[in-house]
PDB file with SEQRES, HELIX, SHEET and CRYST1 records, atoms N, CA, C and O in Angstrom:
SEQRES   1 A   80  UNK UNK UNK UNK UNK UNK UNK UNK UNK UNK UNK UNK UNK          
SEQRES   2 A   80  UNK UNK UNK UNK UNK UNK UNK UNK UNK UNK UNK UNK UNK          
SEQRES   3 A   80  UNK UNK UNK UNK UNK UNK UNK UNK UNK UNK UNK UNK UNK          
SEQRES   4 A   80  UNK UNK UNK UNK UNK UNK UNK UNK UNK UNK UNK UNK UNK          
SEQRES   5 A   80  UNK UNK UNK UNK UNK UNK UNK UNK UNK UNK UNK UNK UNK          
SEQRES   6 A   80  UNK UNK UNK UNK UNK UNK UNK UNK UNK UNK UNK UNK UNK          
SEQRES   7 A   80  UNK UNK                                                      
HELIX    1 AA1 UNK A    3  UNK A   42  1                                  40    
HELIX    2 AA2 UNK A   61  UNK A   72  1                                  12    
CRYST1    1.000    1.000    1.000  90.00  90.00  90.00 P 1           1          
ATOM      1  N   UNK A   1      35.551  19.362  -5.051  1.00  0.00           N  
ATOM      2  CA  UNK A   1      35.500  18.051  -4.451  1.00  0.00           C  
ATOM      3  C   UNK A   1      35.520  17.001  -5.559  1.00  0.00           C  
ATOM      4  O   UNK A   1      34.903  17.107  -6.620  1.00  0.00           O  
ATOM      5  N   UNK A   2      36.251  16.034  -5.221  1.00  0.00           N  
ATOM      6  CA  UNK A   2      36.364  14.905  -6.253  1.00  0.00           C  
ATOM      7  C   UNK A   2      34.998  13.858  -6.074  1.00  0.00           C  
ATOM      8  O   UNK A   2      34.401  13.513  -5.054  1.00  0.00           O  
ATOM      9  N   UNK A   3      34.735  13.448  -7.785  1.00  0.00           N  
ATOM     10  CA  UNK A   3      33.528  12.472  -7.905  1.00  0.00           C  
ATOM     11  C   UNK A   3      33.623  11.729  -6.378  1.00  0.00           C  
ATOM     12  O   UNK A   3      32.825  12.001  -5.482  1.00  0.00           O  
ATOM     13  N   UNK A   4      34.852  10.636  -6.208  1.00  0.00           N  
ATOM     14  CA  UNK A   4      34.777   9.464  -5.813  1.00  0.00           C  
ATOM     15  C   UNK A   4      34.035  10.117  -4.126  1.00  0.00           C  
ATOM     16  O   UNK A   4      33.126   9.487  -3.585  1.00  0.00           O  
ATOM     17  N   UNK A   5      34.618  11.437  -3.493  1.00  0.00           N  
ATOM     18  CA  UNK A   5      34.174  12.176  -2.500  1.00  0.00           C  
ATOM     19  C   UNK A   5      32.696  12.534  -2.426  1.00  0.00           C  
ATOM     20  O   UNK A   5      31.957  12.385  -1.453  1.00  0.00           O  
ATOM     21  N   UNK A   6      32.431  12.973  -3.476  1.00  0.00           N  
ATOM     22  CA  UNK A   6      30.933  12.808  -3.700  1.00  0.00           C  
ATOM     23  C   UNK A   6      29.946  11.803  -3.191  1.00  0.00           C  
ATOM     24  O   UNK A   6      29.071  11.929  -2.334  1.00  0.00           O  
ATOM     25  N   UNK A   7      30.298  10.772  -3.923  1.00  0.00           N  
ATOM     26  CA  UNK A   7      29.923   9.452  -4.189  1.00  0.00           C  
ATOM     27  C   UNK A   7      29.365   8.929  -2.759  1.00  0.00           C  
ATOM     28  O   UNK A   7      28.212   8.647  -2.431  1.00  0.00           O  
ATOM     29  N   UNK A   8      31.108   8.879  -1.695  1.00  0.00           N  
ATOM     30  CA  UNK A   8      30.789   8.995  -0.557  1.00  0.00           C  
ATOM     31  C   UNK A   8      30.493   9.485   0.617  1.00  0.00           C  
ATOM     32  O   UNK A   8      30.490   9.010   1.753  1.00  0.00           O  
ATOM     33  N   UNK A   9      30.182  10.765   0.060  1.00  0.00           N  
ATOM     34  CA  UNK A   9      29.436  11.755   0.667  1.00  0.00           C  
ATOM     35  C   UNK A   9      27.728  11.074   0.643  1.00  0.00           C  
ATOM     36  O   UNK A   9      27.210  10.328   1.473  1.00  0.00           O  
ATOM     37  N   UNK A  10      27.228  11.563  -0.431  1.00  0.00           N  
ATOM     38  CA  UNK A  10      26.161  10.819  -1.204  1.00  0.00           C  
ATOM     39  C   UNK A  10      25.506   9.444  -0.362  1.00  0.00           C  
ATOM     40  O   UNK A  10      24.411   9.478   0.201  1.00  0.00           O  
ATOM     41  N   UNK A  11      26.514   8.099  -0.403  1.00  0.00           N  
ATOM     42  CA  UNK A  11      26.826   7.156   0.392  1.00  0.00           C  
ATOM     43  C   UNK A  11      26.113   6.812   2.126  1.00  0.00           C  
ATOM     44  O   UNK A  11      25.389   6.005   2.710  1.00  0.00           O  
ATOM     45  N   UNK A  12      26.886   8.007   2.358  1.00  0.00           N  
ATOM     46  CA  UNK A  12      26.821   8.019   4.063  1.00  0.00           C  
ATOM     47  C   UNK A  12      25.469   8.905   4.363  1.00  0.00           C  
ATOM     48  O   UNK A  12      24.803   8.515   5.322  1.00  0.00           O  
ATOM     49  N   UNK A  13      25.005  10.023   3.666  1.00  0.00           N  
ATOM     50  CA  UNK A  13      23.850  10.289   3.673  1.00  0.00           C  
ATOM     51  C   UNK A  13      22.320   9.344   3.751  1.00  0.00           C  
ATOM     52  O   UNK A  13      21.253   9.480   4.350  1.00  0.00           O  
ATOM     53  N   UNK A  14      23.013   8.143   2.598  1.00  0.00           N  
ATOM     54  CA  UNK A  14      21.914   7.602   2.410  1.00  0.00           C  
ATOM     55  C   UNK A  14      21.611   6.395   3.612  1.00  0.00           C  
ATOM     56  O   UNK A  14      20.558   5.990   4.105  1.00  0.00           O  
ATOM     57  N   UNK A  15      23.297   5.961   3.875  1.00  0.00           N  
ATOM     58  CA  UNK A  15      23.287   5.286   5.025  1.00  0.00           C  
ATOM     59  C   UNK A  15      22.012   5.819   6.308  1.00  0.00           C  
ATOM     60  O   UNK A  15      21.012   5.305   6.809  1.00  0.00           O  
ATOM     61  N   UNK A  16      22.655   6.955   6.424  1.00  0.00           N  
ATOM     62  CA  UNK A  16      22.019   7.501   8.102  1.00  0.00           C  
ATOM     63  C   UNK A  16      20.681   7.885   7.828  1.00  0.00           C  
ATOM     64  O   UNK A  16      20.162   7.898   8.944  1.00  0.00           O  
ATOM     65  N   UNK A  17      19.565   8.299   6.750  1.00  0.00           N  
ATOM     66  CA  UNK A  17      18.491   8.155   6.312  1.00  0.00           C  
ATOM     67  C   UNK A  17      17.793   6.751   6.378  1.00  0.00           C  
ATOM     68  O   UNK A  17      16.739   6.469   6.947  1.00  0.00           O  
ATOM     69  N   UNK A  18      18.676   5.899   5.622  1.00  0.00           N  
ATOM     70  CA  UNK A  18      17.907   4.310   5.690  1.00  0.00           C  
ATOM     71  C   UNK A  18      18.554   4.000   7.384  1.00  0.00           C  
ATOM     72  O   UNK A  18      18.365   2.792   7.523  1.00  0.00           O  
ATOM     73  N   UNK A  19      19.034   4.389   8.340  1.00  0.00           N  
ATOM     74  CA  UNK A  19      19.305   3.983   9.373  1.00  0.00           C  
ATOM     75  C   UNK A  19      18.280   4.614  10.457  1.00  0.00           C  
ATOM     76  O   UNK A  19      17.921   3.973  11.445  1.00  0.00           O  
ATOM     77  N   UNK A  20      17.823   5.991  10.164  1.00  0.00           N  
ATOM     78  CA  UNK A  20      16.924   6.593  11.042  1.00  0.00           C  
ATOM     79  C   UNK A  20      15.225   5.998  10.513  1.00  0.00           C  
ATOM     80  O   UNK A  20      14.284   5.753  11.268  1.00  0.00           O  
ATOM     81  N   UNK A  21      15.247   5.902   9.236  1.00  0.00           N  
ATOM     82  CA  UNK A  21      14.088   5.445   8.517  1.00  0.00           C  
ATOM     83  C   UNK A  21      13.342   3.783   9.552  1.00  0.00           C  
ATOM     84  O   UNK A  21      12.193   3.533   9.915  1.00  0.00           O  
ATOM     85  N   UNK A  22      14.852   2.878   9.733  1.00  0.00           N  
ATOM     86  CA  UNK A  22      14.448   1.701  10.028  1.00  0.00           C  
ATOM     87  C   UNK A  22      14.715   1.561  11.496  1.00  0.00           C  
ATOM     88  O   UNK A  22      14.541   0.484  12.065  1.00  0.00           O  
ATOM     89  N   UNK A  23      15.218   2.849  12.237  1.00  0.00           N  
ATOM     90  CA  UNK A  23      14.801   3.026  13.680  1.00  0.00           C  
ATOM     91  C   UNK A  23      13.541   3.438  13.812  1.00  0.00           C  
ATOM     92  O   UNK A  23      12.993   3.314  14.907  1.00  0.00           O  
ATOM     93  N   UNK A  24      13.017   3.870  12.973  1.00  0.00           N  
ATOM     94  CA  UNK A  24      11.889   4.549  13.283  1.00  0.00           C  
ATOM     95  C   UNK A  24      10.812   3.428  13.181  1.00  0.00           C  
ATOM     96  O   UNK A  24       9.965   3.435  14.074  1.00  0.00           O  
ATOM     97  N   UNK A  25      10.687   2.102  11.860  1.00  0.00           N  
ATOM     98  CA  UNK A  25      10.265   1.481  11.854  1.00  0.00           C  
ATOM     99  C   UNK A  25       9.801   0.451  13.213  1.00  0.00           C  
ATOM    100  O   UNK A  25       8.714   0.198  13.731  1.00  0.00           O  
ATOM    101  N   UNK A  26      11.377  -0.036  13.517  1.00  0.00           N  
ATOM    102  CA  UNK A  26      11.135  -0.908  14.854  1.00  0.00           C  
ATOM    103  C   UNK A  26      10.696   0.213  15.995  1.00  0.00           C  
ATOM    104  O   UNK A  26       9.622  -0.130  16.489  1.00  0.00           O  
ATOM    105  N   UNK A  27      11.187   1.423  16.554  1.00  0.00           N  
ATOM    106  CA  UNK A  27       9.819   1.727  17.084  1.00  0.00           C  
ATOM    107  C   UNK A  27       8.452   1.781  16.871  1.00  0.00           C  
ATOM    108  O   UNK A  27       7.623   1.424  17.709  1.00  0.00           O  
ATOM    109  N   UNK A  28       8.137   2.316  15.521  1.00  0.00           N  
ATOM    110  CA  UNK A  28       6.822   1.647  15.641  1.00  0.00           C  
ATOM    111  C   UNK A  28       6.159   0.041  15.890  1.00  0.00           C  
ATOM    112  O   UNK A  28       5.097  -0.166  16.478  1.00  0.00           O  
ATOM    113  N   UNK A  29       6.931  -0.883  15.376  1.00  0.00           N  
ATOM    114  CA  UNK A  29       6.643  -1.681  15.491  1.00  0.00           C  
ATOM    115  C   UNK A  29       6.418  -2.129  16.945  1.00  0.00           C  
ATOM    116  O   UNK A  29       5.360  -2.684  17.242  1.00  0.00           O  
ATOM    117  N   UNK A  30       7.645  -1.847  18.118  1.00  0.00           N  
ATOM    118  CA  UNK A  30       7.841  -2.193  19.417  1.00  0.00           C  
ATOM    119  C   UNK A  30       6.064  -1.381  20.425  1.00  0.00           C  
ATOM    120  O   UNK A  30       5.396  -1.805  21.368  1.00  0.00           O  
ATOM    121  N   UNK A  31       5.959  -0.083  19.521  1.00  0.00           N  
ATOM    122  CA  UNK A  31       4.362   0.378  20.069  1.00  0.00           C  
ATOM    123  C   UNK A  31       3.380  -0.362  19.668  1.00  0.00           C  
ATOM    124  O   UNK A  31       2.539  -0.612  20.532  1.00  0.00           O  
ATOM    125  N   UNK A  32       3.214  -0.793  18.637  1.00  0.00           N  
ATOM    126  CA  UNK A  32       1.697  -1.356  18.072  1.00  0.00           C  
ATOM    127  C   UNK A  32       1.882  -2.753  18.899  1.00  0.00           C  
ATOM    128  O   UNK A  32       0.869  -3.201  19.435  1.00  0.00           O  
ATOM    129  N   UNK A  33       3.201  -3.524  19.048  1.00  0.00           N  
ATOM    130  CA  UNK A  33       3.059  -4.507  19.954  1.00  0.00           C  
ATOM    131  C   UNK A  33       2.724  -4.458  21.216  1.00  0.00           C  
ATOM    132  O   UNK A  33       2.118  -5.415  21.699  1.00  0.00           O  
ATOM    133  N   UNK A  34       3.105  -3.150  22.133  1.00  0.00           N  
ATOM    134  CA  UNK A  34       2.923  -3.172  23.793  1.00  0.00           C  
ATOM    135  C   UNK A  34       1.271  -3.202  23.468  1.00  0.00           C  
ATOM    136  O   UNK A  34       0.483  -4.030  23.926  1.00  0.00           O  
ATOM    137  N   UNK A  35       0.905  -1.937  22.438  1.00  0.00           N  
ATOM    138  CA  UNK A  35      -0.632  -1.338  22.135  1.00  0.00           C  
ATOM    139  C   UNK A  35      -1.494  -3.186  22.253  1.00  0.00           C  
ATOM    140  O   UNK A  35      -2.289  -3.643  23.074  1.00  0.00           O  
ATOM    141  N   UNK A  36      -0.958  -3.688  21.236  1.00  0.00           N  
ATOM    142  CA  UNK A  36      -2.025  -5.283  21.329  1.00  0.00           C  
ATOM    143  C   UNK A  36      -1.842  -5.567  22.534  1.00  0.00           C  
ATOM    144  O   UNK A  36      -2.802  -5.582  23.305  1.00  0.00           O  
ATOM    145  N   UNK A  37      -0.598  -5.846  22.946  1.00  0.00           N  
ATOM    146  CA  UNK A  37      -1.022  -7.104  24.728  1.00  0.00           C  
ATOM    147  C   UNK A  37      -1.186  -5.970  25.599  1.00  0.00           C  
ATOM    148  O   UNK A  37      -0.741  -6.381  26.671  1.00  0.00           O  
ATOM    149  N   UNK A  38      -1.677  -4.435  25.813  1.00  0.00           N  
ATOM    150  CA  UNK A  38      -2.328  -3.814  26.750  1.00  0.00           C  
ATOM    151  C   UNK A  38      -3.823  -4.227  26.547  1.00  0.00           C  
ATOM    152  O   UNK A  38      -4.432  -4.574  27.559  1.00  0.00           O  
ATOM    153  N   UNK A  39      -4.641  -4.226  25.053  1.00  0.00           N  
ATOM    154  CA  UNK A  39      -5.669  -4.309  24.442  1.00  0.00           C  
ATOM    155  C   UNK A  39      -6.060  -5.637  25.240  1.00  0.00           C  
ATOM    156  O   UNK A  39      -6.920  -5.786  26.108  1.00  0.00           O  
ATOM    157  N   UNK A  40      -5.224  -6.495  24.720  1.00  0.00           N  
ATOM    158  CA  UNK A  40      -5.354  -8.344  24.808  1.00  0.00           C  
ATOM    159  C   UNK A  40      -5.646  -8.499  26.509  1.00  0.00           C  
ATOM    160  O   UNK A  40      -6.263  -9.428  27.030  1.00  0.00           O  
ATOM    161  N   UNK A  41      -5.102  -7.469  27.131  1.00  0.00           N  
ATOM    162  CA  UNK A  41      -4.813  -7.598  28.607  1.00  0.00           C  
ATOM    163  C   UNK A  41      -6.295  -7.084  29.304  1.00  0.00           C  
ATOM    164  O   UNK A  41      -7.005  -7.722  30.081  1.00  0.00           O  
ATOM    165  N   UNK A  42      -6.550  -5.446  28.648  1.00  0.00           N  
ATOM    166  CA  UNK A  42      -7.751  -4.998  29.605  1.00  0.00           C  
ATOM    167  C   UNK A  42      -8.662  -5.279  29.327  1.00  0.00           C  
ATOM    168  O   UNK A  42      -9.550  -5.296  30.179  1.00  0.00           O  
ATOM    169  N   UNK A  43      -9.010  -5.750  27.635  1.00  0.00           N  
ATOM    170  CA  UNK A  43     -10.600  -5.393  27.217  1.00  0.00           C  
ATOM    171  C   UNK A  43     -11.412  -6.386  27.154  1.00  0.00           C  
ATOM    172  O   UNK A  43     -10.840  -7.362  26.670  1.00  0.00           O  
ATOM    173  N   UNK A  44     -12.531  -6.591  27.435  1.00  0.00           N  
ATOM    174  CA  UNK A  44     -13.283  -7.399  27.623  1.00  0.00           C  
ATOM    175  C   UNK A  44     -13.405  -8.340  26.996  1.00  0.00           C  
ATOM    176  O   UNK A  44     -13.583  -8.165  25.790  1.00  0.00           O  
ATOM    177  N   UNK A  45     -13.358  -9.944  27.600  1.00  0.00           N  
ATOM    178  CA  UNK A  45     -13.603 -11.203  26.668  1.00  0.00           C  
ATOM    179  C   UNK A  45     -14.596 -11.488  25.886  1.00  0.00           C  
ATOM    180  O   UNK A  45     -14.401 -10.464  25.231  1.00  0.00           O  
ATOM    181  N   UNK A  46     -15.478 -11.953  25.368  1.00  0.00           N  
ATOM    182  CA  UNK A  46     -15.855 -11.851  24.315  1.00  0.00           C  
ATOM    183  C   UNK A  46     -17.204 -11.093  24.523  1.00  0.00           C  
ATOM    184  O   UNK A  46     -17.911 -10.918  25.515  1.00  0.00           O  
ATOM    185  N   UNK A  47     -17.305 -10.673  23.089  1.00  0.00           N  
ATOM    186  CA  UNK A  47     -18.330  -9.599  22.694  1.00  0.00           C  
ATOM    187  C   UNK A  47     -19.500  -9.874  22.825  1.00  0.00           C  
ATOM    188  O   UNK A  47     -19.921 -10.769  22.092  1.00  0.00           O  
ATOM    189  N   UNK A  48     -20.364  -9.288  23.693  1.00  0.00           N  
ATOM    190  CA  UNK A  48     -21.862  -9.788  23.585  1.00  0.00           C  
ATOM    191  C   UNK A  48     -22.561  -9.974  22.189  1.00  0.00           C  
ATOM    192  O   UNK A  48     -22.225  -9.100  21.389  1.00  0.00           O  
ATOM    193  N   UNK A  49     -23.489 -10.938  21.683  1.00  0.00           N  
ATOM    194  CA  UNK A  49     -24.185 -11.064  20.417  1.00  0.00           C  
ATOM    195  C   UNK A  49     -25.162  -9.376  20.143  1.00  0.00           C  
ATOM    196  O   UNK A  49     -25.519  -8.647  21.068  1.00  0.00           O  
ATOM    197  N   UNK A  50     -25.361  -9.156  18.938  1.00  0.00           N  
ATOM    198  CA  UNK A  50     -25.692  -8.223  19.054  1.00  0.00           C  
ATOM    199  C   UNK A  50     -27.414  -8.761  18.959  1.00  0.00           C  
ATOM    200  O   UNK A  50     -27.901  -9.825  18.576  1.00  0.00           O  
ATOM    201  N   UNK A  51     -27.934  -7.703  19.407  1.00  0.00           N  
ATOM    202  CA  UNK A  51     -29.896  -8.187  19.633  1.00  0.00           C  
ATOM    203  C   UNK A  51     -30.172  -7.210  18.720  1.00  0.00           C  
ATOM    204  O   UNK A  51     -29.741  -6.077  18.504  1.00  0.00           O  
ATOM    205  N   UNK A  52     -31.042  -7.966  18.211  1.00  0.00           N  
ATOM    206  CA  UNK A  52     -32.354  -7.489  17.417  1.00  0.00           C  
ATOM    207  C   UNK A  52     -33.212  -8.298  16.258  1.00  0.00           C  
ATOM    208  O   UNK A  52     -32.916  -9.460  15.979  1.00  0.00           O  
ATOM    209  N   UNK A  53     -34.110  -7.723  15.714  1.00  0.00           N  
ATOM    210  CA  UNK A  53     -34.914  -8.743  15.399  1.00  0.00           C  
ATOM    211  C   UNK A  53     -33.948  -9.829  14.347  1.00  0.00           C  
ATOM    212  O   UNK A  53     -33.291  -9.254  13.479  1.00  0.00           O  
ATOM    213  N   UNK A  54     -33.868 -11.147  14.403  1.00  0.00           N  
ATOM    214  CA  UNK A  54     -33.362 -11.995  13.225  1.00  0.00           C  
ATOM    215  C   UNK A  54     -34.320 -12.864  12.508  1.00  0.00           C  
ATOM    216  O   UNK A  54     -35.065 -13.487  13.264  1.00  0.00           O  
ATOM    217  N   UNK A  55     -34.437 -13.000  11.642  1.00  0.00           N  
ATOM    218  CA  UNK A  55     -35.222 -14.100  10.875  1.00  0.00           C  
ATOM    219  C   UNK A  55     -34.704 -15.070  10.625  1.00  0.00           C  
ATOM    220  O   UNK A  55     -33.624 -15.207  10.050  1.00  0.00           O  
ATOM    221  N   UNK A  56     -35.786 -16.301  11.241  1.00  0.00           N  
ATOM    222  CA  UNK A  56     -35.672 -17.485  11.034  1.00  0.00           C  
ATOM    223  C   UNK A  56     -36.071 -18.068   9.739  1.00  0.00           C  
ATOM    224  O   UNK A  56     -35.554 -19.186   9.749  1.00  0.00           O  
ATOM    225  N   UNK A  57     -36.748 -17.909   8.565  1.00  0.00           N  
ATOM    226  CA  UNK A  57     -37.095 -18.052   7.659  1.00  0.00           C  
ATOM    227  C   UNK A  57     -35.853 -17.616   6.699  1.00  0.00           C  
ATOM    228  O   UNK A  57     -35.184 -16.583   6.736  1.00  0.00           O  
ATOM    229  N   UNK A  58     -35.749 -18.876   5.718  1.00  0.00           N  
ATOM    230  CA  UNK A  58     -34.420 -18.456   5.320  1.00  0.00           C  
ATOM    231  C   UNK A  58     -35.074 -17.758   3.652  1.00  0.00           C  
ATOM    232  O   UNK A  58     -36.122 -18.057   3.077  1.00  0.00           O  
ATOM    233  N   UNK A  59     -33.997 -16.766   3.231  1.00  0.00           N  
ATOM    234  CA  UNK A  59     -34.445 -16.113   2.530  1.00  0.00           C  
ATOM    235  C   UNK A  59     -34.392 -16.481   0.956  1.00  0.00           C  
ATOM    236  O   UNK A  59     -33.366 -16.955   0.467  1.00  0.00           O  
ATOM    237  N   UNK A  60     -35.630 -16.219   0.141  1.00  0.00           N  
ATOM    238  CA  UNK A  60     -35.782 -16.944  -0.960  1.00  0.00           C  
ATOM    239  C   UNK A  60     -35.201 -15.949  -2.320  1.00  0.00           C  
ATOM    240  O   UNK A  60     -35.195 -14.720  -2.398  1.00  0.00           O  
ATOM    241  N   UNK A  61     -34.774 -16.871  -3.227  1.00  0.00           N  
ATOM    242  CA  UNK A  61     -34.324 -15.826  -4.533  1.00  0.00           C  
ATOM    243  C   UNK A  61     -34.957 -14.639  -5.006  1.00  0.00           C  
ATOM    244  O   UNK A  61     -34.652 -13.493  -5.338  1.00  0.00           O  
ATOM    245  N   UNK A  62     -36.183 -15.535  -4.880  1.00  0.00           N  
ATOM    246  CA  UNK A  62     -37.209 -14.286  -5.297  1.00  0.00           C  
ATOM    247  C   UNK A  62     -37.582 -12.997  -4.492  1.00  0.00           C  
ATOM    248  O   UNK A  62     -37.746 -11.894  -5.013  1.00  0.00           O  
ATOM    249  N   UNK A  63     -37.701 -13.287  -3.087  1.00  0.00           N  
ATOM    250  CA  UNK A  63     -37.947 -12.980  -2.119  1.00  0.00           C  
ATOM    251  C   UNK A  63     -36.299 -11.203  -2.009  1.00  0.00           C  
ATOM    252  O   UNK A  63     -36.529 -10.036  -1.693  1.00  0.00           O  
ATOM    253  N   UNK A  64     -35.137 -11.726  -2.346  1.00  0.00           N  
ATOM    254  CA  UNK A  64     -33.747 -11.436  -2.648  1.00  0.00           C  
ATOM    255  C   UNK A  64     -33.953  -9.870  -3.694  1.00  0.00           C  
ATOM    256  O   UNK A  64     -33.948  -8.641  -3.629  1.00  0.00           O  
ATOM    257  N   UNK A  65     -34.144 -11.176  -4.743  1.00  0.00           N  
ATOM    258  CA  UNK A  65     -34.612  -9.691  -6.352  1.00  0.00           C  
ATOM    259  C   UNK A  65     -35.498  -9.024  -5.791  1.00  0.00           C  
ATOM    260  O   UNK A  65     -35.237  -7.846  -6.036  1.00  0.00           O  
ATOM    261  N   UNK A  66     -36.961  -9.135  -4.793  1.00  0.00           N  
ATOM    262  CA  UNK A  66     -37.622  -7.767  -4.992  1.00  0.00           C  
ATOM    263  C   UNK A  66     -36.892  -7.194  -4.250  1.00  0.00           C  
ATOM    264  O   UNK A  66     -37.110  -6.060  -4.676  1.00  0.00           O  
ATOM    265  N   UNK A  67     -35.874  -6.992  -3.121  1.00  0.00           N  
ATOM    266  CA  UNK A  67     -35.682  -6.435  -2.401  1.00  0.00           C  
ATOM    267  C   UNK A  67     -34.267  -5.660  -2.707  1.00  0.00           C  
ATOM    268  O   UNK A  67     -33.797  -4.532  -2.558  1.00  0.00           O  
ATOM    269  N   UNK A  68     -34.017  -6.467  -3.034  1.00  0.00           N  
ATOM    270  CA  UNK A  68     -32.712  -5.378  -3.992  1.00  0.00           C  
ATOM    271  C   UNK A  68     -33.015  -4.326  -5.098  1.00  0.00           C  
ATOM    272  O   UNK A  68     -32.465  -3.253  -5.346  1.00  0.00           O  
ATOM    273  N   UNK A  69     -34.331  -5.131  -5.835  1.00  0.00           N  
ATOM    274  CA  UNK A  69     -35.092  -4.269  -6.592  1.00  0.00           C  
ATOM    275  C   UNK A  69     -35.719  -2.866  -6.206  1.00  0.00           C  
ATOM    276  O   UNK A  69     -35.610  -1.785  -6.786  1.00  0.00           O  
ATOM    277  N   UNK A  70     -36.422  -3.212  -5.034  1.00  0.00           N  
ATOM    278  CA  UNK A  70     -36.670  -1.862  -4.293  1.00  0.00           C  
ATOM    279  C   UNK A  70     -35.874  -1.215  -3.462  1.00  0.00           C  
ATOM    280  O   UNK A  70     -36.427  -0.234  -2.965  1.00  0.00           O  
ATOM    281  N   UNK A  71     -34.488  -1.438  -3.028  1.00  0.00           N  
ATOM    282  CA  UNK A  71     -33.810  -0.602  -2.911  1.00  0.00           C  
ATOM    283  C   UNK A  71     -32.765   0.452  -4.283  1.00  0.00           C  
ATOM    284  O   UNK A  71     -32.589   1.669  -4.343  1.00  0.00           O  
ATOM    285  N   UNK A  72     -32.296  -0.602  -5.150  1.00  0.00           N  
ATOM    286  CA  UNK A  72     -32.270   0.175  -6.699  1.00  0.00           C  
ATOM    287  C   UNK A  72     -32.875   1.335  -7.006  1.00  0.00           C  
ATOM    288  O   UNK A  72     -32.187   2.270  -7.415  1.00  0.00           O  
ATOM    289  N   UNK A  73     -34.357   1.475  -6.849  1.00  0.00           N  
ATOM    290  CA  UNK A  73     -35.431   2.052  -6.857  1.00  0.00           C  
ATOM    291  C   UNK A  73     -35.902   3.200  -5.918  1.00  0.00           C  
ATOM    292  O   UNK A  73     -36.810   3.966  -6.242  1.00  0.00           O  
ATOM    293  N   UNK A  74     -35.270   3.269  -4.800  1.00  0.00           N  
ATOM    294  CA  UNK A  74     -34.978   4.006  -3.558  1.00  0.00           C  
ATOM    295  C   UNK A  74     -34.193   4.572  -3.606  1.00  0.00           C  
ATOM    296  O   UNK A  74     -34.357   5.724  -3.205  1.00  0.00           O  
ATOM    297  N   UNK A  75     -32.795   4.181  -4.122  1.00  0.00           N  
ATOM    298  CA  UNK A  75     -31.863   5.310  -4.503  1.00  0.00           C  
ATOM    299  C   UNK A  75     -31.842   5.821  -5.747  1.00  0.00           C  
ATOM    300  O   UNK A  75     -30.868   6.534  -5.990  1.00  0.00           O  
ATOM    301  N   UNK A  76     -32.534   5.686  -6.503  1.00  0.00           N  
ATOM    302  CA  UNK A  76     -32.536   6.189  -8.140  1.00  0.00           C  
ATOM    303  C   UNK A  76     -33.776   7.486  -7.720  1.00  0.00           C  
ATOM    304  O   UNK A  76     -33.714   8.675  -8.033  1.00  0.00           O  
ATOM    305  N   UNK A  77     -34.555   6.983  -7.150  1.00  0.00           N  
ATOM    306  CA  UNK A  77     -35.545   8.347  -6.448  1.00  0.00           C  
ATOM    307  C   UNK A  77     -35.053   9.573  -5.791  1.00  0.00           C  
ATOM    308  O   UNK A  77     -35.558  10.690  -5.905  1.00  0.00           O  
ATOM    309  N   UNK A  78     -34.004   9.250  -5.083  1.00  0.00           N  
ATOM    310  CA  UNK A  78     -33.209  10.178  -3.930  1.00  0.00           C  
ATOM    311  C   UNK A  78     -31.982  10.637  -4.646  1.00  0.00           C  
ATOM    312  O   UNK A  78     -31.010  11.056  -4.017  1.00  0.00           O  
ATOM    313  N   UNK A  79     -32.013  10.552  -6.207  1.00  0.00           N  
ATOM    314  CA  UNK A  79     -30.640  10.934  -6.775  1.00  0.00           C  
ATOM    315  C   UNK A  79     -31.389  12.193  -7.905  1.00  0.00           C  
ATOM    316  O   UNK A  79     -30.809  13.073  -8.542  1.00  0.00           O  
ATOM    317  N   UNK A  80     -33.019  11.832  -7.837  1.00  0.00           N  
ATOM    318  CA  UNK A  80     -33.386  12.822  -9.033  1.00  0.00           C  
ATOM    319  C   UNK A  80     -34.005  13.511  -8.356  1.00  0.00           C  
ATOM    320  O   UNK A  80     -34.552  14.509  -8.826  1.00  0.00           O  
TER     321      UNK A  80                                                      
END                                                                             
């Protein structure tokens, strides 16, 4: 077989690869779209707040460092 046959052999291969590659793309794409406006359609409007205890006291620097401090300290325990 001659180069130039090759070439477009080679060619048309790559064609129908990048052609099935970017069918495949817009189907996915055409699913993840129905997937959102089924989502957008059934699921419930907005999310209840979540409960549990919150603090009103806003939290101080110091207050910050011990507590990061003693967790540091909590996992350096549970590693030896």
């Amino acid at each position: 077989m001659a180069v130039t046959g090759l070439l477009m052999e080679g060619l048309r291969l790559m064609a129908i690869g990048m052609g099935i590659v970017f069918a495949f793309l817009l189907l996915l794409v055409g699913v993840l779209r129905v997937m959102s406006l089924a989502v957008m359609r059934f699921a419930p409007g907005e999310p209840a707040p979540a409960s549990g205890p919150v603090s009103e006291a806003p939290v101080t620097d110091g207050e910050l460092v011990a507590v990061i401090t003693a967790a540091i300290a909590r996992y350096r325990e549970g590693r030896h």
